[in-house]
N, C-alpha and C positions, 0 to 999 in steps of 0.2 A: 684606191683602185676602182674604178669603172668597170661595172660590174654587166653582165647581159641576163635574159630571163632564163638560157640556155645552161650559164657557168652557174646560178640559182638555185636549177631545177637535177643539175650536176651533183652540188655539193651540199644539197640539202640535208638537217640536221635530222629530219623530223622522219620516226621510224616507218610509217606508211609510204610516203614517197621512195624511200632508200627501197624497199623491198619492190614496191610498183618497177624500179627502177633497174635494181637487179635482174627483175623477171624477164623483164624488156629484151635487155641486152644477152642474158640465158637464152631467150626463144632469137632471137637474131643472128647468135653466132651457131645456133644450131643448126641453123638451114645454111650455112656456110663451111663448117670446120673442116668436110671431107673432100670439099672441091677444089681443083687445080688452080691456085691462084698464086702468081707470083705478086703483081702488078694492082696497086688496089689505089681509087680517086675516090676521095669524100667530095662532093659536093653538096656544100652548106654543110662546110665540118665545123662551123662556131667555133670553140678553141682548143678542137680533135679529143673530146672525152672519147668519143667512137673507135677514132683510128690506136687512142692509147691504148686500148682495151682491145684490139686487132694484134695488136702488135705482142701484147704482156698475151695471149692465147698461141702465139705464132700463129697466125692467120693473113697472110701475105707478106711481100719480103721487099717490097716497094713501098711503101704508102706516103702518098700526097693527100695534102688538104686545101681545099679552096672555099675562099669565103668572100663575100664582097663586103663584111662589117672590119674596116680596120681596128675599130676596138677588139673585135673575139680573135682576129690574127696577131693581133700584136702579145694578147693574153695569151693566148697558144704558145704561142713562140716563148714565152716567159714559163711556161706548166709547162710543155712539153718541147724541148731544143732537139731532141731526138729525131720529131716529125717534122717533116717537108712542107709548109705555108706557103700559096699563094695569093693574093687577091686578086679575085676574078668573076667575073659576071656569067652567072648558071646558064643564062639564055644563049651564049656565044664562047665555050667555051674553047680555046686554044691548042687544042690536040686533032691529030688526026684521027680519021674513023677508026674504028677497033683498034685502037690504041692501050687501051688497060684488059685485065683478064677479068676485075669487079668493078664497080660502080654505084657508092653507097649514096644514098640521099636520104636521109629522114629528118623526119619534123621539119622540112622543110616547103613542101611542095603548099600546104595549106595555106603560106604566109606571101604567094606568087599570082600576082593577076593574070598571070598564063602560063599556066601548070607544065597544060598539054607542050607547050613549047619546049619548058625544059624538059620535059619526060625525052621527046624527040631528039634533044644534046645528049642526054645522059645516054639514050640506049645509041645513039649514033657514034660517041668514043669507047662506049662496051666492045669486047670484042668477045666476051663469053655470058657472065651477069650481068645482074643487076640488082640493088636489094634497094624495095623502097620503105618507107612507112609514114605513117598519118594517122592522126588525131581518128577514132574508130568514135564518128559521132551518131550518137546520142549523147554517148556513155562519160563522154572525154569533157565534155560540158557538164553534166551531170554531177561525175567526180570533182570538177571543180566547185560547184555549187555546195556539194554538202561538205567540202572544207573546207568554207567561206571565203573562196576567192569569187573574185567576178560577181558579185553579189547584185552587183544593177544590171549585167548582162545577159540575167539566166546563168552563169558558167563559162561563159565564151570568152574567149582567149581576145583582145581588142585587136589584136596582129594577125586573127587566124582569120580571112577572107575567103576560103574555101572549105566546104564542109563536106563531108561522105560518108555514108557507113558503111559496112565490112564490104557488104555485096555491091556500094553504088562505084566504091573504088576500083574492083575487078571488074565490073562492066566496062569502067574507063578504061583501064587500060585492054580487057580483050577489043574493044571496039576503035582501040589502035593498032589491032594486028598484032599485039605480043605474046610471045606466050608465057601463062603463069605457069611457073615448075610447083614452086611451093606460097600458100600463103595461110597465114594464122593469125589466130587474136590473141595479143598480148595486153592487157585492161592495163588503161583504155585505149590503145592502138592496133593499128592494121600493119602486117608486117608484110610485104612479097615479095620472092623470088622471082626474076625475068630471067629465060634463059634463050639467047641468041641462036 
């Protein structure tokens, strides 16, 4: 089975990651559990660990996944037959405006030679959120380093072309006009709430 760095960093054995990993998704669903969402789009849901764990919380009562890697949808669809798969490209996606009540994107926006674009898809099918996250760098590089990954890179992810720390991601996105409701660091990531 063909495997991605996503379903890896998922199913990983090793007790530091699993907790990194938990914590993650703890502060995530926390800045979501109490808000009105039927209707909820992953994009860049890889093989929807996100939307499974949406869904096993009862945290929307729709939820779609879109990926443009046909390997992570076809693995999705095999781990999770529950979730709605489609492959589709983040810079143009196929809904109309304010189309969903959420709109999750993470770990994904750092791996996009034009962020900004998809930021501008994603909050243009929102019609209420938005939840993004991103590698909260220094740290995210860092933590790779001292548990010998990326060892000739300093830490750096070879997929991850965009880098920001906690405050340079909020500048971006206020300096697109949006507003942050909520945002937090979950080590080593940036977590935030858009609210329309």
């Amino acid at each position: 089975m063909k495997t991605t760095n996503n379903y890896r960093k998922n199913t990983s054995k090793n007790f530091l990651q699993k907790l990194l990993i938990k914590n993650f998704y703890k502060k995530l669903f926390s800045l979501v559990v109490n808000l009105p969402i039927d209707t909820v789009l992953d994009a860049g849901c890889g093989e929807g660990f996100t939307l499974s764990r949406l869904r096993k919380h009862k945290i929307g009562k729709q939820l779609l996944g879109i990926d443009s890697a046909a390997a992570a949808i076809n693995l999705g669809k095999k781990l999770f037959p529950f979730i709605n798969f489609k492959r589709e490209n983040i810079y143009s996606l196929p809904y109309k405006n304010n189309f969903f009540d959420l709109v999750i994107c993470c770990e994904v926006l750092e791996h996009l030679s034009d962020p900004e674009r998809a930021i501008k898809e994603i909050v243009r099918v929102s019609k209420k959120f938005c939840l993004l996250s991103v590698p909260n760098e220094p740290f995210f590089s860092i933590a790779n380093f001292l548990r010998g990954k990326n060892l000739l890179r300093w830490g750096n992810d070879i997929e991850h072309i965009q880098h920001w720390t906690y405050a340079g991601f909020i500048t971006l996105l206020n300096q697109k006009g949006l507003i942050v409701k909520s945002a937090i660091s979950s080590f080593p990531w940036t977590i935030v709430l858009l609210e329309k």
